[in-house]
C-alpha positions in Angstrom: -16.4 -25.4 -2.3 -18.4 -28.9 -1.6 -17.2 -31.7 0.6 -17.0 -35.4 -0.5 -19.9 -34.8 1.9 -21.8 -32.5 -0.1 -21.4 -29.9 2.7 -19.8 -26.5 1.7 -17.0 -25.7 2.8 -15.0 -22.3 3.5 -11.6 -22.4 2.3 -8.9 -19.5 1.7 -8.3 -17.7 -1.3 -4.9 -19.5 -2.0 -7.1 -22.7 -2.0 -8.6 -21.4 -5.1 -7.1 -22.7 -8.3 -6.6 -20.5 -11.4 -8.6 -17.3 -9.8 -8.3 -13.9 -11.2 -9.4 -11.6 -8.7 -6.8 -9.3 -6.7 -5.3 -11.4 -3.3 -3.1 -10.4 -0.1 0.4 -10.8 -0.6 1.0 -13.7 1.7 3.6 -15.9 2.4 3.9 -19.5 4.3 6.0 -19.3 6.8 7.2 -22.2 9.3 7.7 -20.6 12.3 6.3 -17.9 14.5 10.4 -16.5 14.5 10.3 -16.4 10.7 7.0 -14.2 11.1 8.5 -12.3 14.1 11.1 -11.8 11.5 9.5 -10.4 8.6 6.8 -8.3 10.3 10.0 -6.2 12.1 11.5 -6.0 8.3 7.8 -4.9 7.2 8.0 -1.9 9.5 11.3 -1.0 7.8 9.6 -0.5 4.6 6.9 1.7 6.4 9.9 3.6 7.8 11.2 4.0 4.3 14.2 2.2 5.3 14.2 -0.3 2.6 12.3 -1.0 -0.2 9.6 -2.7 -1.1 11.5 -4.6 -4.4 14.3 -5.3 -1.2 11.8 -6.6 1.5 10.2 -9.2 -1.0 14.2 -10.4 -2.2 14.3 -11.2 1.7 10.8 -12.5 1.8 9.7 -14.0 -1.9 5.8 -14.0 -1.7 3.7 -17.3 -2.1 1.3 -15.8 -4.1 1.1 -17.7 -7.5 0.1 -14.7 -10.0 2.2 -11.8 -8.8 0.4 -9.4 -10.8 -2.8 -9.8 -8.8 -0.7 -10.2 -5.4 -1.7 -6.5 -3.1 0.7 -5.0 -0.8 0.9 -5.9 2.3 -1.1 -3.7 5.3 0.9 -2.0 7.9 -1.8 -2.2 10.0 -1.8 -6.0 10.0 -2.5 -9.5 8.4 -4.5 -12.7 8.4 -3.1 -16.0 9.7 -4.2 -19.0 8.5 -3.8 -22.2 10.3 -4.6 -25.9 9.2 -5.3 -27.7 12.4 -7.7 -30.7 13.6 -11.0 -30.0 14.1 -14.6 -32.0 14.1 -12.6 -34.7 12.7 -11.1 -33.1 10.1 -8.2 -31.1 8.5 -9.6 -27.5 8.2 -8.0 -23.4 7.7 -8.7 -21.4 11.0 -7.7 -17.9 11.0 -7.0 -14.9 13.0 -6.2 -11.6 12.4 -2.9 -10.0 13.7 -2.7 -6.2 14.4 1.2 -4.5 14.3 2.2 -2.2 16.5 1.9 0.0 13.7 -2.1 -0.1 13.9 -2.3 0.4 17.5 0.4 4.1 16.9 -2.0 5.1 14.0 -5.4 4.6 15.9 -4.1 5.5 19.2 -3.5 8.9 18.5 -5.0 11.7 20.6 -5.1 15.5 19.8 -5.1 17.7 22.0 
């Protein structure tokens, strides 16, 4: 989008109103425990110890069409942060990799 400024500026897809293209699952957590949380409970549905309809009753999705919203990765997710920076509110992120990546790509045969 365009600043005030005129400048463009990057913002996440969430950020985009009334979109119809297919987005993350995500959800907006408060703290790092609540992530902590759900990413051990994510590993439960990769496990096939719950299911997915029972991991998103214990984690509702932010997402606000559903029907576009993609499973989540067991390999790992996006963080997005809103933090102070050049004088301005802006999203940083960072990707996160599960322990789940690091079994799957770490795999040696012998």
């Amino acid at each position: 989008r365009t600043s005030p400024e005129g400048s463009l500026e990057w913002i996440p897809h969430f950020g985009i109103p009334s979109h119809t293209f297919p987005e993350p699952s995500f959800w907006e957590f408060e703290t790092t425990q609540q992530v902590s949380l759900a990413l051990s409970d994510l590993s439960k549905v990769f496990a096939e110890e719950i299911t997915w309809k029972e991991y998103f009753e214990m984690y509702p999705r932010a997402n606000s069409r559903l029907d576009l919203a993609t499973l989540p990765d067991s390999e790992g997710f996006v963080s997005y942060f809103l933090l102070d920076g050049f004088g301005k509110k802006q999203w940083t992120y960072c990707k996160a990799k599960t322990w789940m990546y690091y079994l799957l790509h770490k795999v040696k045969s012998k």
